[in-house]
N, C-alpha and C positions, 0 to 999 in steps of 0.2 A: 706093581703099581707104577713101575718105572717109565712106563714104556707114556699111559695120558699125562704123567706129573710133569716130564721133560718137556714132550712136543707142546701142550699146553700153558706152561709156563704157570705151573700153580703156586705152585710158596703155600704160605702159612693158609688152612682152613680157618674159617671164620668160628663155624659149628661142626659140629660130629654128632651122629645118634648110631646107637648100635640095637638092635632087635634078634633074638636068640632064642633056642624053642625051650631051653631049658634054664633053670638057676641056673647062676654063674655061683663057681668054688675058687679057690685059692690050690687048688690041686690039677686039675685039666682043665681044660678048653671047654666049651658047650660043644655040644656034636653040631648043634649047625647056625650060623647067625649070619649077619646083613648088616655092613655099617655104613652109614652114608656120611661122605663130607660133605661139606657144604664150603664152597671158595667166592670169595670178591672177587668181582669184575678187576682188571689189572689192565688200566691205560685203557685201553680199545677194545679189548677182549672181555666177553660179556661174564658173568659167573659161571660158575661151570658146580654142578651136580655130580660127584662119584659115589657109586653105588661096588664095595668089595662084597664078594660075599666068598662062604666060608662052609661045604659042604654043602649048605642051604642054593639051592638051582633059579637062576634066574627063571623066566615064563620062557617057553620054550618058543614061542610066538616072536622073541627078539630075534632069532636065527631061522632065514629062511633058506628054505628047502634043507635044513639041517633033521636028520631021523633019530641020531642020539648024541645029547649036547654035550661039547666037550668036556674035560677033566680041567681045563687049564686054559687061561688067557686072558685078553684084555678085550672088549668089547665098547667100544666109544659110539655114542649112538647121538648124531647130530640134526640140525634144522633139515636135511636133504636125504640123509640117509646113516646106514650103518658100515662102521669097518670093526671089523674083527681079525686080529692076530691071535693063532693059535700059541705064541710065546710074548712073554713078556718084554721080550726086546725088541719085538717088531722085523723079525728077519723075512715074514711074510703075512698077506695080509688080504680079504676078502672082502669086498664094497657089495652091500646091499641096499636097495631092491638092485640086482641084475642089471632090469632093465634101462634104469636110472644112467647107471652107469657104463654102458655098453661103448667100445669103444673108446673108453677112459683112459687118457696116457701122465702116467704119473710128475709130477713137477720131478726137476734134476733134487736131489737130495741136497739139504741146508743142515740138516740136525749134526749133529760129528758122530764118527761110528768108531767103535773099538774096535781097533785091528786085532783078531785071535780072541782069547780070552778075557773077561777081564781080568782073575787072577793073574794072568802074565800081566798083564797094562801095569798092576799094582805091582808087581816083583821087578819091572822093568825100571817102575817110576823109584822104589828104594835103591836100589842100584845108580841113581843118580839120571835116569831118563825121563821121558816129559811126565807133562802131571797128569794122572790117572783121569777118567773122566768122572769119577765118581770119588771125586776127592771130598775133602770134612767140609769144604764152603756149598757141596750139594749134597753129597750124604747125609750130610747132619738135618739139614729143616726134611727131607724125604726121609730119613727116619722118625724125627717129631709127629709128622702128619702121621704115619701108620701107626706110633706110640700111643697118639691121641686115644686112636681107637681102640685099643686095651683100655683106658682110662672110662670111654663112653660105655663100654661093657662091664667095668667092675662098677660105675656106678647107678647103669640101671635109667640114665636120665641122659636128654639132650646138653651135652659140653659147648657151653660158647665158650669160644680162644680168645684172647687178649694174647698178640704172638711179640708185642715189642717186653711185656714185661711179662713172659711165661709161666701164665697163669687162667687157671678160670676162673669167668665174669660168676660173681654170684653164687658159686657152689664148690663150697670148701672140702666136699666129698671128695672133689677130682683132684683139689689142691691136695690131699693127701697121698695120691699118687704118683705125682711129679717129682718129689724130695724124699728122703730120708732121714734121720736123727742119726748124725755120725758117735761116733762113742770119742771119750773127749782126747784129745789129738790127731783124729783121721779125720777132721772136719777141713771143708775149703778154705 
């Protein structure tokens, strides 16, 4: 989910709902489910709708002239058309309807790119070199948002976020998921 969180500039979800074919356990996964964020508008930038899903297959109707949809990627589907990267980092990428875009020459790149790996970027940055791009001031809320969505799955209902005092509005189901009860001296 790295790939629409960056170039979008999403930050904290407002809401989260997850939908699943089966009970959810404390033991596996559901074999297939669908969580959707939901994000504020930010400045100029209108709200923006992400849709993860998890075995469970988008319509196939999203991808055109596609015969069998992929295993893996990112799929942003906007006011003019669709782009789809088959990886999550966006190393390459497919602008639908065709003919929309035919022709179409991409703007000079603005985003910042990991040169190599990112495990090297991180090994480079311990070693005393720059700082990784996925450092704890962006990893940490792009781990939150995707965390959430465990939270909207264990408990079955739509999670509004309150993200300055990390917590949900109204449903202390999800609050129990966020914390834990340290045993007394491992506590913060």
């Amino acid at each position: 989910m790295n790939l629409p969180y960056m170039a979008l500039e999403l930050g904290a979800p407002s809401a989260v709902q997850a939908e699943t074919d089966q009970p959810v356990n404390n033991e596996s996964p559901p074999n297939g489910l669908m969580v959707t964020y939901e994000f504020p508008a930010r400045g100029s930038k209108p709200p923006v709708t992400l849709k993860w899903y998890e075995v469970r297959r988008p319509a196939r109707d999203l991808f055109e002239g596609v015969t069998a949809l992929p295993g893996s990627g990112s799929l942003m589907i906007g006011s003019k058309g669709k782009m789809y990267s088959p990886s999550d980092y966006g190393g390459s990428y497919t602008l639908w309807p065709t003919a929309t875009f035919k022709g179409y020459r991409p703007p000079k790149p603005t985003l910042p790119r990991v040169g190599g790996a990112h495990h090297r970027e991180w090994i480079d940055a311990c070693k005393g070199g720059p700082r990784p791009m996925s450092n704890f001031d962006y990893s940490g809320p792009l781990t939150e948002m995707v965390l959430l969505g465990n939270v909207a799955i264990h408990v079955g209902k739509r999670v509004v976020w309150d993200a300055e005092k990390l917590r949900c509005i109204d449903l202390a189901a999800g609050d129990a998921f966020l914390r834990r009860e340290y045993r007394k001296g491992w506590g913060w």
